[in-house]
N, C-alpha and C positions, 0 to 999 in steps of 0.2 A: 393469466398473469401470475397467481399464483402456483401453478406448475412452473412454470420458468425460474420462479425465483428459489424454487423449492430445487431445480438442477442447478442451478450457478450455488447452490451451497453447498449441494452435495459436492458439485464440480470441486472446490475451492477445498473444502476439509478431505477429498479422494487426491488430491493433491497430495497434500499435508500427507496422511498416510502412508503413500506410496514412497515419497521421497525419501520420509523420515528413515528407512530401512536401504536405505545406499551408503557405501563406501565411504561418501564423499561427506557425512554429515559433518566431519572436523571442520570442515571450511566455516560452515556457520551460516554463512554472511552474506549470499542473496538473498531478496525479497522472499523466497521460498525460503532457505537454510536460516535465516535469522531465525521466524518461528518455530521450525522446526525443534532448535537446541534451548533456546531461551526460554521460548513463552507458550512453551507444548500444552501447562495447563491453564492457561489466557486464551486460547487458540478454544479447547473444548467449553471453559465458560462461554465464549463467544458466542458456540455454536448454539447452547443452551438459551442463553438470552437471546439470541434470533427466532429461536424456534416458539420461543413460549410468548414472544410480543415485545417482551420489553425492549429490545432493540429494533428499530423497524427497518427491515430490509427496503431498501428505493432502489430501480433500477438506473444507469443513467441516462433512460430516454426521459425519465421523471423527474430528473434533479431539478432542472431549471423549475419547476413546478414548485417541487419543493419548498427551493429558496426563493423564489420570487413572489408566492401563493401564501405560504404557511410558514414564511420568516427563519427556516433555517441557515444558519453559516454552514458554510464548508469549512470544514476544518481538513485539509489536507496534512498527513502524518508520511508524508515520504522524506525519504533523505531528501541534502539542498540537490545533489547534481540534477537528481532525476527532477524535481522542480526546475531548476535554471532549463532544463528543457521545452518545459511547457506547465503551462500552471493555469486554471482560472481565475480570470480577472477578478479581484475582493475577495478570493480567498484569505482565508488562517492558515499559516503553515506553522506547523511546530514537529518535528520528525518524531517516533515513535524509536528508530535507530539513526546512530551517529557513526560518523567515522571514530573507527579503533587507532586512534593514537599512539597505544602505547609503544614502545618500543624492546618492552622487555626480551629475551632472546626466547622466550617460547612464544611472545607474540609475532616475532620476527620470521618463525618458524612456519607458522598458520598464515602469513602476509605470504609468503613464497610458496605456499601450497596452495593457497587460496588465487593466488594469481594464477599458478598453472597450470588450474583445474576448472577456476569457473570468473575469476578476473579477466582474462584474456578474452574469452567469448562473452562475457555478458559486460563489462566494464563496471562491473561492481564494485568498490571500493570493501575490505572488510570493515564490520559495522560492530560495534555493541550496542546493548539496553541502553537509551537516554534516561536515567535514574531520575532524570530532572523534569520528566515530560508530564507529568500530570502537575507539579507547579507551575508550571509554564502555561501550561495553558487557563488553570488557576489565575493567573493573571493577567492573560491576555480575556479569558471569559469568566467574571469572578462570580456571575449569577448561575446558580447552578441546577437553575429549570431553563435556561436555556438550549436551544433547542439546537444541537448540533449533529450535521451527515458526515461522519468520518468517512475521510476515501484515503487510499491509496492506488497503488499500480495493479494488482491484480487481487484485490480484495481480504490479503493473507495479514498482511502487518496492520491493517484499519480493523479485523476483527479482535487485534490482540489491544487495539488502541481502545475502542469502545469497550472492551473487556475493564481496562484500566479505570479507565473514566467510572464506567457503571458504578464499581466498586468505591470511586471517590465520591459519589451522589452526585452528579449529572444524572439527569430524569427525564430527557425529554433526545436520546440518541437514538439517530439514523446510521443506518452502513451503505453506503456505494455499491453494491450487490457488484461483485465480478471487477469491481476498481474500472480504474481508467483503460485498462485496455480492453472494455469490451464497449467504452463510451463510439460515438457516432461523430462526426464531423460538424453537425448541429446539434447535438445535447446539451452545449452551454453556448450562452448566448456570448461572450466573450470568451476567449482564451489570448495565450500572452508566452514569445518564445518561439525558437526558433522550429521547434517540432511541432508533431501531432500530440493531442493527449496519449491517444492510443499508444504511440511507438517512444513514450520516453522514458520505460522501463529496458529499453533496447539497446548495448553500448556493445564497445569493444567489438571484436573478429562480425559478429553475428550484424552490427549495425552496418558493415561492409556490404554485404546478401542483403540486408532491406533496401539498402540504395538499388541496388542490383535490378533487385525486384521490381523495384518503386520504376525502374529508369526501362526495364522492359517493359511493363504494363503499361509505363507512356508512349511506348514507340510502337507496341503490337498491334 
C-alpha cells in the first residue's frame, strides 16, 4: 500500500513537472495549468507534508473507511462544473479555483487562447486562486482539529488545497491520493449526478471520445 501511494505521488508532482515546461503554460487554467502558474510553491509544500505524515495520503478504495470509520469530511475543492457532474453524497465543497470573470482585455486575451488550446478539448472554463477559500471553509469547518480528506480530480489542485489549510492550522488533513479519477465505481457508498466520479474532470471535444468509447465497450 505504501508503494502505491508513494507512485500516485510521484505520478501526480511528474505531472506537475513535465507540464510546467510547455508552451501552453499562459493558459493557466486546467486542473493541471491552474497549479502549475499559481500555486507551484503550495504544490511542493504539499509534497513535503505528504511525505513527512502530516498530511495523510488515503487511497480512494479507503475513503469510505475513512469517513465512515475515523469521522473524516470530505471536503471536495473542485470547481462547481466539474461537481455539478458528479459529487459525493455529504460532501463539502468549497473550490480551491474559480471562474476568471474578469473581463479585462488581456484577460479577454488568455479566455481566447485558453479556449483554443485546452478549452475546447477539456471544457475548462479559465479559473483564478479563490482568495476567499480558506475563509470559507473557516466557516463552513470552524474546528480546526477537525479532521478533513481534501480531494479533487486528479489530485493536483487538493494538494495545493491542504497546502492552504496546513498553513491555516487545520491538523488533522487527508488528501485523496490520485483524486477522483483514479476512484472505483464502489469507493463511495453514494455519489449524486449525472456522471461517474472518475470522468467528471472530462469536458469539451475529449468528452465526445469517451462517449465513444463508453458506447463501443458496450456493444463489443
Amino acid at each position: 500500500m505504501a508503494t502505491h501511494l508513494n507512485h500516485v505521488l510521484r505520478t501526480s508532482i511528474l505531472k506537475h513537472k513535465t507540464q510546467s515546461e510547455t508552451p501552453l503554460r499562459t493558459s493557466r487554467r486546467t486542473p493541471r495549468f491552474e497549479v502549475i502558474n499559481a500555486t507551484t510553491s503550495s504544490t511542493s509544500s504539499a509534497r513535503q507534508l505528504i511525505e513527512s505524515g502530516t498530511v495523510r495520503p488515503i487511497l480512494p478504495k479507503d475513503a469510505s473507511s475513512a469517513i465512515n470509520s475515523e469521522g473524516f469530511i470530505l471536503l471536495d475543492v473542485r470547481p462547481y462544473w466539474e461537481r455539478e457532474k458528479a459529487r459525493v453524497t455529504g460532501s463539502l465543497h468549497v473550490p480551491i479555483f474559480v471562474e476568471d470573470k474578469d473581463n479585462s482585455p488581456i484577460t479577454l486575451l488568455k479566455k481566447w487562447v485558453h479556449f483554443g488550446y485546452i478549452g475546447l478539448w477539456t471544457g475548462q472554463y479559465l479559473t483564478t486562486v479563490n482568495s476567499e477559500f480558506l475563509s470559507q471553509v473557516e466557516k463552513a469547518v470552524p474546528g480546526k482539529d477537525t479532521k478533513l480528506l481534501v480531494a479533487c480530480g486528479e489530485g493536483l489542485r487538493s494538494m495545493t488545497a491542504a497546502s492552504k489549510l496546513c498553513n491555516g492550522g487545520y491538523k488533522n488533513l487527508g488528501w485523496l491520493a490520485g483524486g477522483f479519477n483514479r476512484s472505483k465505481d464502489n469507493d463511495f457508498p453514494s455519489a449524486e449526478g449525472k456522471e461517474k466520479l472518475q470522468y467528471a474532470t472530462i469536458g469539451g471535444v475529449s468528452y465526445i471520445f469517451l462517449q465513444l468509447l463508453i458506447f463501443l465497450k458496450a456493444v463489443g
